[in-house]
Structure formats: C-alpha cells, structure tokens
N, C-alpha and C positions, 0 to 999 in steps of 0.2 A: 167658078170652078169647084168651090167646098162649099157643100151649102149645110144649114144652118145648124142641125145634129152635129154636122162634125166639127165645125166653129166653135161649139159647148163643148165638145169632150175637148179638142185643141186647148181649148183655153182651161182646165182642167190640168193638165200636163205642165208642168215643169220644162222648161228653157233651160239646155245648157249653154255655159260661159266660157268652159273650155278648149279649148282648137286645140284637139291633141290624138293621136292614133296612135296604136300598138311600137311604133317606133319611138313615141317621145318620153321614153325614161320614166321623172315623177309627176310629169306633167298627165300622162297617161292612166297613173293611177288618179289623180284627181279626177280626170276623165270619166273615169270607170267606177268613181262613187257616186258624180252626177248620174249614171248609166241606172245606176242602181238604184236610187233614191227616184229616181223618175220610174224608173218601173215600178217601185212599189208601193207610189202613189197612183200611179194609173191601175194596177191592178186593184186597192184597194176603191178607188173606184167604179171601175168595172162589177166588183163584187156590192158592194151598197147598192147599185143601178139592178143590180139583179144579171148582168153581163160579163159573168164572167165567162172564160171563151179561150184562155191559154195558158202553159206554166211553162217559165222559159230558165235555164242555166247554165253556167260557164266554165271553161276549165279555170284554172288558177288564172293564168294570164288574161282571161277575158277576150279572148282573140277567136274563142270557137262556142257558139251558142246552138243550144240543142233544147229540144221540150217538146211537150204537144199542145196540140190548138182544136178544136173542135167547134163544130155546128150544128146547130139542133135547127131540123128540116122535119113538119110535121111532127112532133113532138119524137121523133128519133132523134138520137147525136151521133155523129158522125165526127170520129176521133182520125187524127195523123198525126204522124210525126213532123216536126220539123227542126231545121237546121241553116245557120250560117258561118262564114268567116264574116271576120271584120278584115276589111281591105285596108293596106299599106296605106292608102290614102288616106282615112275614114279621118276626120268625118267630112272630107271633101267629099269623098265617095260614097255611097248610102247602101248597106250590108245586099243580099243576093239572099233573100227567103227562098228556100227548098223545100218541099214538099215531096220525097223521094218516090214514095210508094204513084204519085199521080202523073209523074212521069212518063209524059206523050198521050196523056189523054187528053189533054184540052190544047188548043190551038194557044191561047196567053199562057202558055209555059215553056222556057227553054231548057235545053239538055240538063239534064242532071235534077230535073225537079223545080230550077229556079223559074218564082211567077215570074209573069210581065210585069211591072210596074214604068215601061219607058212611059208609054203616053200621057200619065196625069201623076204620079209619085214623084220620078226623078227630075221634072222640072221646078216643083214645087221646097223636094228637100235642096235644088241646087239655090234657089233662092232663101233657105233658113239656115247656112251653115254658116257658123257652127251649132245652132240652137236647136236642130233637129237632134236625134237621137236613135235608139233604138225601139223605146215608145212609142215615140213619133211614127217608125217604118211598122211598128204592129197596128196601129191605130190608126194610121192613112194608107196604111201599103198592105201589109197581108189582112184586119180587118175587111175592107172593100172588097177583096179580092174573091175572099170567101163566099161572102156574101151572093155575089155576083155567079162564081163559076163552080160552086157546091151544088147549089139548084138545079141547076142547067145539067152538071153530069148526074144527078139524080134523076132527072126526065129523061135523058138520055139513055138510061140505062147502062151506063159508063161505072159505075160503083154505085154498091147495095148496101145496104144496112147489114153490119158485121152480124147482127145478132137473127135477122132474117134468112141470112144467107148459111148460116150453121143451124139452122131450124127447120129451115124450109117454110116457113110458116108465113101467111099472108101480111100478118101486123104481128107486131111485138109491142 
C-alpha cells in the first residue's frame, strides 16, 4: 500500500508516544511538543531534500492549524491555503485537511474543502495511533493528495496559475 519513497520519508519522521487530545489537560501539552518537534524535523527535511512544499501554525491551544501548502506543476507553484481542527478525539481520530478555496472542484474533496483521505490515509493512521501525528497526515495524507489531484485540476482547467491568470500571459 506505501511504496518505497514514502517508507523513507516515514521513517524519517518522529513517532509519537503520547495518547492525548485537546481534552487531556498536561498530557496534551506533551502532545503538542511531540506535534511540534515532529514537524520540525520533517520540515527540516523536506527542506535538505530540496521539498519543501508547506508552513503550517497554531493558535495557542494547538486545537486549530492554518498555513499554506503549495505545488510546483511545470515549473509554476501553485499556492493554497490550508486549515484543520484537531478532533475531540485526536489522535484516535486523524485532523480533516481543508483546502477552502478548491472547494467542489474535485470529486476527492468534501464540503468545506476537506480532501478525501477515507480510502488509503484513514485506515493506515487507524492502524498507528497513537504514533501518527500531524506530520504524518501532511506527509501520507495531504502530500499524496496534492500530488495526485493538483495536476489533474491543472489539465482540467479547473484552477490556473495566479500569476497567468493576472497577466494573461501564455507562461510566466
């Protein structure tokens, strides 16, 4: 089901130890320093790799994540926003990547921006928890995702290069 790229950055990533969500007190702040400390070892890999690809942050509490993520398609990047809650559950439960602005344009997206990830994300993080993370959902879940359904609405004609589309201009 992961094949061998993602098994390297996977194992690259930080494992966390803590079972704890926005409801468990100090437990949840330990939580939320593995949260951290895994993002910013994955990013700083991402950047060594030459991949880097999102910046992500949080209110105080760590319960609402916001940033952008982008994709370079043909040496254009294509920038969005993005956003999640961490669920009451978490990390039984595995956050809800938004993509507001792409909202009903692609058939793998539900209301409000959130990708799909049922078919191959959610069965895999319900098998790692608690050692999944938020990393992890950038890195197996919106990573892929991108990858996949960026292209696709760029063929489609579905979304254009910001910078084409203010210029009128063939390439940028």
């Amino acid at each position: 089901m992961v094949d061998e790229a993602t098994k390297r950055t996977l194992a690259q990533i930080p494992l966390h130890k803590t079972k704890a969500g926005p409801r468990d007190g100090e437990l949840w702040v330990q939580r939320l320093k593995e949260e951290y400390q895994t993002l910013i070892k994955y990013v700083q890999n991402n950047k060594e790799a030459d991949n880097d690809w999102f910046r992500l942050e949080s209110n105080t509490e760590g319960t609402r994540w916001f940033g952008k993520c982008w994709y370079i398609h043909e040496l254009l990047k294509y920038q969005f926003d993005i956003e999640f809650d961490i669920p009451v559950t978490y990390p039984t439960t595995a956050p809800e990547i938004a993509i507001p602005e792409l909202d009903g344009k692609t058939a793998k997206m539900y209301r409000g921006g959130k990708i799909c990830l049922t078919d191959h994300f959610k069965p895999l993080w319900a098998r790692n928890v608690p050692k999944f993370g938020i990393g992890h959902a950038m890195a197996l879940g919106l990573g892929p995702w991108l990858a996949v359904e960026i292209p696709d609405l760029i063929q489609k004609g579905v979304i254009s290069h910001a910078e084409r589309a203010m210029n009128g201009a063939e390439d940028t």
